[in-house]
Backbone bond lengths (Angstrom), bond angles and torsions (degrees), N, CA, C in turn:
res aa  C-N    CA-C-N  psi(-1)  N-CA   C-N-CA  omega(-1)  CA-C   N-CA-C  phi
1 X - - - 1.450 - - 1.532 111.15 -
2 X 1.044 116.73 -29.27 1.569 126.20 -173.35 1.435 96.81 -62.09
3 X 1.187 126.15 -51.26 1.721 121.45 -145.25 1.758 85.86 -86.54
4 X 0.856 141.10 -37.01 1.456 132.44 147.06 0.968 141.14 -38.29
5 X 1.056 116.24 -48.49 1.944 127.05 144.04 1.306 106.07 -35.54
6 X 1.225 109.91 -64.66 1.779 112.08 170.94 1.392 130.45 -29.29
7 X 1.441 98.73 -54.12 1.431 101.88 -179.59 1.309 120.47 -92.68
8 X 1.061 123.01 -3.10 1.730 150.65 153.02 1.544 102.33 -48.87
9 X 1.632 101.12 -66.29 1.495 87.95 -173.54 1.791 130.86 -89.37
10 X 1.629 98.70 4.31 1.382 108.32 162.25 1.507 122.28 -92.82
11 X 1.287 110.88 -12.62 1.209 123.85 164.70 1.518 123.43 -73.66
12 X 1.385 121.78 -26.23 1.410 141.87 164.37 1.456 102.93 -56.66
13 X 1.376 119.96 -61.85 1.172 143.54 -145.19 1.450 123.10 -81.83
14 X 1.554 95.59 -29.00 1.856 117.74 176.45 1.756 97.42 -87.82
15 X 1.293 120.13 -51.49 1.532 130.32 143.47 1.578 96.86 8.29
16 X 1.650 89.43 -115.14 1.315 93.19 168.66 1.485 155.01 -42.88
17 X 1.690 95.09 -12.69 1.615 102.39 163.55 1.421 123.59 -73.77
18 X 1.719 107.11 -38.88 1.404 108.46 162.82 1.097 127.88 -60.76
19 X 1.353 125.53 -13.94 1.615 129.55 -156.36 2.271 83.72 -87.49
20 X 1.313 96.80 -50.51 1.685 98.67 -162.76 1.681 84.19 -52.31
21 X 1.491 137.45 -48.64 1.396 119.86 -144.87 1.306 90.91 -82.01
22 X 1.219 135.18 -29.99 1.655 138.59 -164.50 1.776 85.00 -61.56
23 X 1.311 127.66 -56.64 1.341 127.41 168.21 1.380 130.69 -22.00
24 X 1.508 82.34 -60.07 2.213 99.44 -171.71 1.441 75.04 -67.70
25 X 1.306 140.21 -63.85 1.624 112.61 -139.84 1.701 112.16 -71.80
26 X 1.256 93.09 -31.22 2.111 93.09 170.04 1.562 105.12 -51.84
27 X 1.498 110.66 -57.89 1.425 96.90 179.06 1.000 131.94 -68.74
28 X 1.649 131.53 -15.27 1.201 146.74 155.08 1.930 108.91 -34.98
29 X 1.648 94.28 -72.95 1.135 107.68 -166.00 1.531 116.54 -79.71
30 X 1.390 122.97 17.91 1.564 139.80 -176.35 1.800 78.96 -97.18
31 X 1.537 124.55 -81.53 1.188 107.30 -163.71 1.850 124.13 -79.13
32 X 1.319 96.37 43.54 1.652 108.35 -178.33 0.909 116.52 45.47
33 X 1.729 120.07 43.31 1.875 122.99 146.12 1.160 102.74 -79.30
34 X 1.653 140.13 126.10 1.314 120.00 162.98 1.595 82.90 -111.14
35 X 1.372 129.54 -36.19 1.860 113.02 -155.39 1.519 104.48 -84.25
36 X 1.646 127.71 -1.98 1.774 127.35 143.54 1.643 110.75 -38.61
37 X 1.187 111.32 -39.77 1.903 122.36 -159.12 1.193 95.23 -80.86
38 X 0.807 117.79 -43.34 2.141 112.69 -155.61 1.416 113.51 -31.52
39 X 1.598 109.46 -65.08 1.415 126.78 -157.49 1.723 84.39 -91.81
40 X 1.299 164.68 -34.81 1.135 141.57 127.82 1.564 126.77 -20.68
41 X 1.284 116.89 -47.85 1.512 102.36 174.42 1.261 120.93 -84.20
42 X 1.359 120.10 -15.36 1.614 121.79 160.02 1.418 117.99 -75.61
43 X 1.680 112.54 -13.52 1.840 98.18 163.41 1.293 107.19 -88.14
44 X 1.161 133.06 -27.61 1.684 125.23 173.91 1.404 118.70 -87.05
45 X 1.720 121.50 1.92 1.217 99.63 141.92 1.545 136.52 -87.46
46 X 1.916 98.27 -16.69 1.428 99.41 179.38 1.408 98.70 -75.32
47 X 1.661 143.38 -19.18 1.350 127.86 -179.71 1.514 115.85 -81.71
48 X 1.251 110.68 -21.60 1.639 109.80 158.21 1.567 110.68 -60.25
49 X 1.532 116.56 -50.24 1.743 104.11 -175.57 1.511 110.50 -48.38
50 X 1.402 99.86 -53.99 2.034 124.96 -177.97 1.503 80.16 -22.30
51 X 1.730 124.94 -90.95 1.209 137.46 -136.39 1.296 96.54 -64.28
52 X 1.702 139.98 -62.67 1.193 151.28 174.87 2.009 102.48 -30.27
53 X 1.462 98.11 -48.14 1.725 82.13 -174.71 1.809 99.10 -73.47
54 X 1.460 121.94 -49.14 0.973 118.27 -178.46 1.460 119.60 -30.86
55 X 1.104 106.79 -60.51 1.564 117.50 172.46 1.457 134.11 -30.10
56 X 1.633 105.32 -42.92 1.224 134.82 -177.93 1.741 94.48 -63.49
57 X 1.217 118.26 -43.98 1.670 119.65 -172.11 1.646 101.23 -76.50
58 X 0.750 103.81 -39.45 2.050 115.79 -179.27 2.088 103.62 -78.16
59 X 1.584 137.89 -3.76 0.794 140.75 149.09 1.709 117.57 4.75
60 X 1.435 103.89 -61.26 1.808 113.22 -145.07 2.000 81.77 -102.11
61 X 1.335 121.11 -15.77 1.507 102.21 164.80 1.873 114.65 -111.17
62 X 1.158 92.03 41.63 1.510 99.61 172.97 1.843 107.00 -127.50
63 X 1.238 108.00 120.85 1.276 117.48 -154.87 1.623 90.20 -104.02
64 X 1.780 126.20 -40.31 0.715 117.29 -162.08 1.910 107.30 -108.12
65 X 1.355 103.77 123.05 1.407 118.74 -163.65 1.519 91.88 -71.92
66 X 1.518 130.76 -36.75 1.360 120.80 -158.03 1.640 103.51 -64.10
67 X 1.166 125.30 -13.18 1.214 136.70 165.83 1.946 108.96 -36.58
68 X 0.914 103.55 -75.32 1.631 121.80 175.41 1.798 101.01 -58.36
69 X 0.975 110.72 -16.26 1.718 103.11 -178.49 1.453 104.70 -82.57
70 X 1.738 92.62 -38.72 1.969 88.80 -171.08 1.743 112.32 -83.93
71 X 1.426 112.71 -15.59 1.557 116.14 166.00 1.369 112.02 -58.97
72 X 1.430 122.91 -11.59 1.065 124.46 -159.31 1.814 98.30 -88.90
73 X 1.534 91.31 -48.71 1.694 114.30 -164.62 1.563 95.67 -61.70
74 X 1.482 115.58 -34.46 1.315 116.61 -161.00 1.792 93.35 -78.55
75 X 1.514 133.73 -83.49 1.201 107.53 148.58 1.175 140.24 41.89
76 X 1.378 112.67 -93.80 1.404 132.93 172.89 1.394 112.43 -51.50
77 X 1.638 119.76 -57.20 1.175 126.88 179.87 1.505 111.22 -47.98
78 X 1.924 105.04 -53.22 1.354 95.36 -151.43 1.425 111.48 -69.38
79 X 1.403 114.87 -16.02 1.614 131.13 178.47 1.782 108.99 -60.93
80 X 1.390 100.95 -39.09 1.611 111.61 -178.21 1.605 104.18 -56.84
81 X 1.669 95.74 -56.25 1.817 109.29 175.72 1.553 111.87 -44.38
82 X 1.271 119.63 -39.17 1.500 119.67 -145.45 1.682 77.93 -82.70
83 X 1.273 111.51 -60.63 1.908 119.83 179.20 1.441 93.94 -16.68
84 X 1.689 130.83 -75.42 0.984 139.43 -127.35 1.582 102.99 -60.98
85 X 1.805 99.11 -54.82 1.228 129.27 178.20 1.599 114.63 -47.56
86 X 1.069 121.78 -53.11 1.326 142.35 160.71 1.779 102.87 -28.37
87 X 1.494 104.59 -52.12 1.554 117.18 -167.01 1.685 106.38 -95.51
88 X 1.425 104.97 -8.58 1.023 106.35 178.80 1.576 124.74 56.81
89 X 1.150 115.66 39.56 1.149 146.28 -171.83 1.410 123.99 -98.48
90 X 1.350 128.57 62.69 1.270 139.73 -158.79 1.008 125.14 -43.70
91 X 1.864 102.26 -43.63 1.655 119.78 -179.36 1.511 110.42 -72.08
92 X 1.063 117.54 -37.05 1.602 125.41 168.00 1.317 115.35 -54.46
93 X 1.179 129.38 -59.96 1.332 141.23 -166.84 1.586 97.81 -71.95
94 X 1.461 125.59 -47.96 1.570 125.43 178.74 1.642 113.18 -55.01
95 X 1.191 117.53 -48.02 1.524 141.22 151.25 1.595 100.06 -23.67
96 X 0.970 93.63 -102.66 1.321 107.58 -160.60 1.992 122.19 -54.85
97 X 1.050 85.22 -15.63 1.524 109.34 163.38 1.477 110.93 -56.90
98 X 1.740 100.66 -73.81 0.970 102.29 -158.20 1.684 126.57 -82.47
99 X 1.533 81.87 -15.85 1.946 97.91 -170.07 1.340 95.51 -91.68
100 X 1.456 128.94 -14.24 1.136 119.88 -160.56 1.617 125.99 -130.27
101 X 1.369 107.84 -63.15 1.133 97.81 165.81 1.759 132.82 -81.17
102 X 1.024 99.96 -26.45 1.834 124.73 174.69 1.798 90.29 -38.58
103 X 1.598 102.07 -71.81 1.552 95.67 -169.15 1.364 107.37 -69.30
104 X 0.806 142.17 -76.79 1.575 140.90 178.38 1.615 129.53 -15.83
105 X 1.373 84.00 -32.14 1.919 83.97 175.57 1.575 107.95 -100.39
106 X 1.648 126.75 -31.03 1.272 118.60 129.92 1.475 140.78 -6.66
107 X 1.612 103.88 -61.26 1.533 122.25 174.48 1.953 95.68 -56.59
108 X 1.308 93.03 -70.06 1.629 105.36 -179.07 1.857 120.38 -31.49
109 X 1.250 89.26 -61.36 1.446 104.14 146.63 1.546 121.09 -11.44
110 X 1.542 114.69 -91.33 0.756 135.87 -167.76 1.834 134.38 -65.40
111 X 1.664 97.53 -23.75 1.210 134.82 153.67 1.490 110.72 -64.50
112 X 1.388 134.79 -72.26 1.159 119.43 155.65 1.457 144.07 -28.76
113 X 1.335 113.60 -34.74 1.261 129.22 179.44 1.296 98.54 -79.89
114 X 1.302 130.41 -45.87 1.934 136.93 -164.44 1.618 85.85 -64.31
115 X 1.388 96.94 -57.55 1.946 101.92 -165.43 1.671 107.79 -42.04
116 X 1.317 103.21 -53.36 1.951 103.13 -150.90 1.822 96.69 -97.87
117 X 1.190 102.29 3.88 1.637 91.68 179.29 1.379 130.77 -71.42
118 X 1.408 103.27 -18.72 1.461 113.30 -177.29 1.409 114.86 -93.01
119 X 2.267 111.04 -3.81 1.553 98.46 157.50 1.538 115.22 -98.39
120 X 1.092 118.01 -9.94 1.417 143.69 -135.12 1.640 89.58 -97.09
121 X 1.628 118.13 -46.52 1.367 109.44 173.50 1.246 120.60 -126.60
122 X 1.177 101.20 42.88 2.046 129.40 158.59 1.321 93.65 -73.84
């Protein structure tokens, strides 16, 4: 159970590491840096996969399925983002950043934290 705890609480923690860069890149892309973001938004999507596979091992202490619904939403979004970027489309990508994925992986966030808290401070 311990080494699960482990990855519980690095999984919290990368969480929140993406959440600060999801940050820098709004503010990035508020004063029209979008090519600062790039290699930032490709480490917080590979730390979303990290957590997403992690997750898959943490399965049997996840009670709440809506969990996997909002990885889904997030997903979707970040693919919309990558489009934007692709188009180079600042206002799109600021958009959708901020209205969209910012809160949502937050939510996700926060779901995670509700989920693993009750092994996490056993």
């Amino acid at each position: 159970m311990e080494q699960y705890m482990e990855v519980m609480r690095r999984s919290l923690e990368l969480a929140e590491t993406c959440i600060e860069g999801l940050q820098y890149i709004s503010n990035q892309l508020y004063v029209g840096s979008i090519e600062k973001t790039v290699y930032i938004l490709e480490d917080i999507v590979h730390g979303f996969c990290q957590i997403a596979n992690a997750l898959s091992l943490l399965d049997p202490f996840l009670p709440n399925y809506h969990i996997q619904d909002m990885m889904n939403i997030i997903e979707a979004i970040f693919n919309d983002l990558i489009t934007a970027y692709e188009q180079y489309d600042i206002h799109s990508a600021s958009s959708k950043l901020n209205q969209l994925l910012l809160p949502s992986f937050q939510m996700w966030r926060d779901e995670l934290t509700s989920s693993f808290q009750i092994y996490i401070l056993s």
